[in-house]
N, C-alpha and C positions, 0 to 999 in steps of 0.2 A: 438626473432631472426629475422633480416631481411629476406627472403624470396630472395635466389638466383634467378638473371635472367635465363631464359633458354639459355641454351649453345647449338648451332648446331653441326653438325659431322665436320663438316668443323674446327672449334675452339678447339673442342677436336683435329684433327688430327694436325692444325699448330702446337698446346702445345707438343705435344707425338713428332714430326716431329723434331725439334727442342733438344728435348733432346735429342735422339740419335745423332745430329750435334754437340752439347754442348759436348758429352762424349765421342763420339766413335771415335774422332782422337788423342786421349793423351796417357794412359796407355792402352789401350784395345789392340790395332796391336802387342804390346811388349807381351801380357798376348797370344793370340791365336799363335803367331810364335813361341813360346817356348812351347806351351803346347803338341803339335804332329809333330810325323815325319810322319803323314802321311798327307792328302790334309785338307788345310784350310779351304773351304768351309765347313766344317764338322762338326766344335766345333760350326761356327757360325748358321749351320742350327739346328744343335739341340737344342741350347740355342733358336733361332728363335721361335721353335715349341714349348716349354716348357713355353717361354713369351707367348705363344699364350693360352697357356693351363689355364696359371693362372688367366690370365686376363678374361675369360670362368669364369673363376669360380668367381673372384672377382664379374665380372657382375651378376652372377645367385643371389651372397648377395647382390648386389646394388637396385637389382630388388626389393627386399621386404623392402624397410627402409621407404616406404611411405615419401618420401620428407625428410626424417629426414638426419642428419651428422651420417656418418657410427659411431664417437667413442662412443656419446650419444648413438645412440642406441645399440652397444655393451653392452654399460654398464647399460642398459633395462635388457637387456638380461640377461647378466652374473651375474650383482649384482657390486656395486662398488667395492670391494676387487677382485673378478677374473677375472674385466674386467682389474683392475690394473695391473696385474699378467701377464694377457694375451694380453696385449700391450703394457709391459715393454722390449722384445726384441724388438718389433717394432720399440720403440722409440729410442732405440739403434743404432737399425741400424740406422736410418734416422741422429739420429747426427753425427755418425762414417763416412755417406756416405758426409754429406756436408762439415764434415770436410776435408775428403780427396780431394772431388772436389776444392774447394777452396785455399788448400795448391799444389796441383796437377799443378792445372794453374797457379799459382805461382810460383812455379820453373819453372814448362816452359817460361813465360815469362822472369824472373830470368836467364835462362839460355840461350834465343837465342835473346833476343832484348836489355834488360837491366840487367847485368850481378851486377852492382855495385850499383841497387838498392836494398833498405833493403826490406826484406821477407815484414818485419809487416806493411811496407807501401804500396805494391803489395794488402795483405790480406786488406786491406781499401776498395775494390769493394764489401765487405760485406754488407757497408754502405746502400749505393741506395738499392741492395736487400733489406734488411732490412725493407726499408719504402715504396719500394713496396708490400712485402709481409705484411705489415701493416695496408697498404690501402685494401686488402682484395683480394680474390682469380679470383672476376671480371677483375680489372683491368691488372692482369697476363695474364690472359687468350688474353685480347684485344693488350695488349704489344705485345704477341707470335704471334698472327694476322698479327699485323703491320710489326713484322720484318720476318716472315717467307718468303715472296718471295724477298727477298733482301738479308738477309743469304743465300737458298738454290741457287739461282741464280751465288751468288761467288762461292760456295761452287761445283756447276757445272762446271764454268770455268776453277779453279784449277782443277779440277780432269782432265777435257780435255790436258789441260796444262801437268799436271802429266802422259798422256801416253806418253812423249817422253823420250824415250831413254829407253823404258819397252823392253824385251825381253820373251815372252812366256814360252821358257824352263828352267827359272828360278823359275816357279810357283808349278811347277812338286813336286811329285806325284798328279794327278788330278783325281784318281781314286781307291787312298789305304788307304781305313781305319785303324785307327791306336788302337786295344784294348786299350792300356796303356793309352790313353785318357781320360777315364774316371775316370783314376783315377790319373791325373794332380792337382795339388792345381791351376795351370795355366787357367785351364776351369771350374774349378769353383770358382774363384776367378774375372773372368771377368762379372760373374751374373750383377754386377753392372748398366751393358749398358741395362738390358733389364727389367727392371723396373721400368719405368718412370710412367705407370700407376700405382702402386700404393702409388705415392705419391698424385696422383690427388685423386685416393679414398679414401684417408683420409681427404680430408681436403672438400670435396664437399658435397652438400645435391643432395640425387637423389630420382627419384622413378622408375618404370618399364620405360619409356617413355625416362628418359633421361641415363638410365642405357643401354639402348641400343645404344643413340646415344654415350655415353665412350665407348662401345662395337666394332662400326663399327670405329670409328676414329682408336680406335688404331691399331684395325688389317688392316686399312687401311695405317696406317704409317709404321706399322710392316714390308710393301712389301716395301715400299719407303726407310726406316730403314734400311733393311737387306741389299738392293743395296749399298748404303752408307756407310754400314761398311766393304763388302766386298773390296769397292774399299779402303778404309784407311787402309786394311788386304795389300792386293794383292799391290798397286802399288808400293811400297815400295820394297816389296819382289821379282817384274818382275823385279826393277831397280837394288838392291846391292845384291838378291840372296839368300836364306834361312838361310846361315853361317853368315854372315855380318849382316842381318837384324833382327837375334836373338839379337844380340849384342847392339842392339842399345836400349836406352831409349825410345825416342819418334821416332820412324821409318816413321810415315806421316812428321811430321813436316821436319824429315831431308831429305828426298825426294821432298817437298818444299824450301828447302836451295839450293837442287843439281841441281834446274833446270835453267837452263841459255841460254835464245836465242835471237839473234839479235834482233826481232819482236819483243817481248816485251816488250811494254812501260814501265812498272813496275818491278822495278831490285831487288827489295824484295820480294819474293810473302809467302814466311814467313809470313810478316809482315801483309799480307793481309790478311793470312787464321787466323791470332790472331786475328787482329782488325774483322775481321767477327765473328768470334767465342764470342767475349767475350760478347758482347752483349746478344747473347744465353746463354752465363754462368751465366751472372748475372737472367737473368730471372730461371734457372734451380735453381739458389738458391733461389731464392725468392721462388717459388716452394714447394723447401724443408723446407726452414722454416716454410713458412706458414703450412703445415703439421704438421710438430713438433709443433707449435702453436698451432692447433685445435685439435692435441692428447692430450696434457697438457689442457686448457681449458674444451676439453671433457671431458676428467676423474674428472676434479676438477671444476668444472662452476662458482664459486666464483673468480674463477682469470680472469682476460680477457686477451683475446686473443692478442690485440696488445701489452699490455707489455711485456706478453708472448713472443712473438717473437723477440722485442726489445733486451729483455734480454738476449734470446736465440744468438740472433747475439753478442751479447759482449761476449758469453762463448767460441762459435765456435772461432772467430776472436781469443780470447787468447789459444783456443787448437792449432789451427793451426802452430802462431807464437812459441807458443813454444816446438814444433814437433824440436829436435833437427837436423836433416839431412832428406834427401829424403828418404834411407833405410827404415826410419820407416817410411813414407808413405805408402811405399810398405807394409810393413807388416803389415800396415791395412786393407789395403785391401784382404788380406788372413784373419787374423784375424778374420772378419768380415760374412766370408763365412757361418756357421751356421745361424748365426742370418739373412741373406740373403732369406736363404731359407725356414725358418720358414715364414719370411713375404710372401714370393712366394707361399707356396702351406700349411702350415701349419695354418696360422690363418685363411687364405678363409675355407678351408676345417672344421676346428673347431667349425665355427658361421654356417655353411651350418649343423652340427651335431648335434649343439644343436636346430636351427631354425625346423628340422625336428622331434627331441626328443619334443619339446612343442608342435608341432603340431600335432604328434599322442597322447599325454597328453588330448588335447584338444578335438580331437576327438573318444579318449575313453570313456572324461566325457561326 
């Protein structure tokens, strides 16, 4: 195996940076305004602190793989049959999550730019992911580089842009916790937005050295992250109101439809927060594939990796298109919520149980 470049925190934090940009203005504002009547910040500070938690623990396994790819040495570990076992929802989720991403941003563009273009030609931005993520996890990483202060910077504007015509006391309750929250399919069903590390932990080789530097990036994006989603939460909701803004499918984007002022040279800005966006999307896929690439390979090393993913992209691409309606999108993403959480706190915890089970083994003999 070639021998991954070293990655800075900086590189780790564009990639992580990034996919929360890629994910948290589409379905996510729709999933937290329905999930409580009481203050928004709430569902998202805890999901916050819960990404924070896993990614702790992801790092404490990254730390000990001595340079190796987290699935191979899983399957050190476990043995090939219960490494099988025990990264079979993994890989579940990962293809549940890009299928939805991808079908996701498809009707939204579907539905506010090109209304009469067909799904399965939309789902084509598969493509380029595809032979990104085939060309190898480097080159992702340097793409997220490139375009992160060119995304974030629009992505700045519109939000500035986006406080006109906000009203504060539409944001209200800003200080009532809601019980029945936790028990929403709506807040955990938006787990989605806050796992972008670990699709990078699957598909990376680390050792202590570089498992720190995945460590600080993301809690570094984490704060950058969290700003950003509040504002794709909140500005929607200061402008049409908690009642109306439940109501809506995509609530960022149509709050970029509703704003209209003389000064602005640009009379779409829709338009502007997609064509910003997609760019992040195709990298967040590529991402993902690459991931599901390097689980498949891991477990079975006879197959390589880039076909792997090749092939992988013509499966997704045909799950997608033939998702009959948006409905079932949505109900995959509920759907999905077990197998969400099992990757979040279940398989880091599992490998951290048995790494310490062989090691008092070891220091018993």
């Amino acid at each position: 195996m070639t021998p991954q470049p070293r990655l800075s925190t900086y590189a780790y934090f564009c990639l992580f940076a990034l996919y929360f940009g890629a994910t948290g203005g589409f379905l996510y504002p729709s999933l937290v305004i329905n999930s409580t009547s009481g203050s928004l910040w709430m569902p998202i500070l805890l999901w916050a602190g819960a990404s924070a938690a896993s990614c702790l623990l992801y790092a404490r396994v990254l730390g000990r793989l001595g340079g190796q790819p987290l699935v191979p040495y899983t399957r050190g570990l476990l043995g090939p049959a219960a490494a099988s076992l025990a990264m079979l929802p993994v890989m579940l989720f990962a293809i549940g999550a890009i299928v939805v991403m991808l079908r996701s941003f498809s009707e939204l563009v579907s539905m506010t730019l090109l209304p009469t273009t067909p799904i399965a030609f939309l789902d084509g931005m598969i493509a380029p992911a595809a032979l990104l993520a085939a060309a190898g996890l480097p080159p992702i990483f340097r793409a997220a580089r490139a375009l992160f202060l060119m995304a974030f910077l629009i992505l700045l504007f519109l939000m500035l842009v986006g406080l006109i015509n906000t009203h504060l006391y539409y944001g209200g309750p800003w200080l009532r916790p809601d019980p029945a929250l936790l028990l929403s399919g709506g807040f955990f069903g938006g787990s989605f937005l806050w796992m972008g590390f670990t699709f990078v932990a699957l598909c990376g080789s680390f050792d202590s050295g570089s498992s720190r530097k995945f460590r600080k990036g993301y809690l570094l994006s984490l704060g950058t992250g969290t700003l950003l989603v509040l504002a794709f939460v909140y500005l929607p909701v200061l402008t049409f109101g908690r009642e109306l803004g439940s109501r809506l499918t995509f609530p960022f984007v149509t709050k970029m439809d509703s704003v209209y002022q003389y000064w602005i040279v640009f009379e779409n800005l829709t338009a502007i927060f997609l064509s910003a966006t997609m760019l992040s999307v195709m990298i967040v896929l590529a991402l993902k594939l690459r991931a599901i690439g390097s689980m498949a390979s891991g477990l079975w090393p006879r197959l390589p990796a880039d076909k792997l993913i090749l092939g992988g992209a013509l499966a997704v691409f045909a799950l997608s298109t033939l998702i009959p309606e948006w409905r079932d999108v949505e109900s995959w993403v509920f759907h999905c919520i077990a197998l969400r959480l099992y990757a979040l706190f279940a398989f880091p915890l599992l490998l951290l149980i048995v790494q310490r089970s062989k090691r008092a083994k070891e220091d018993a003999a």
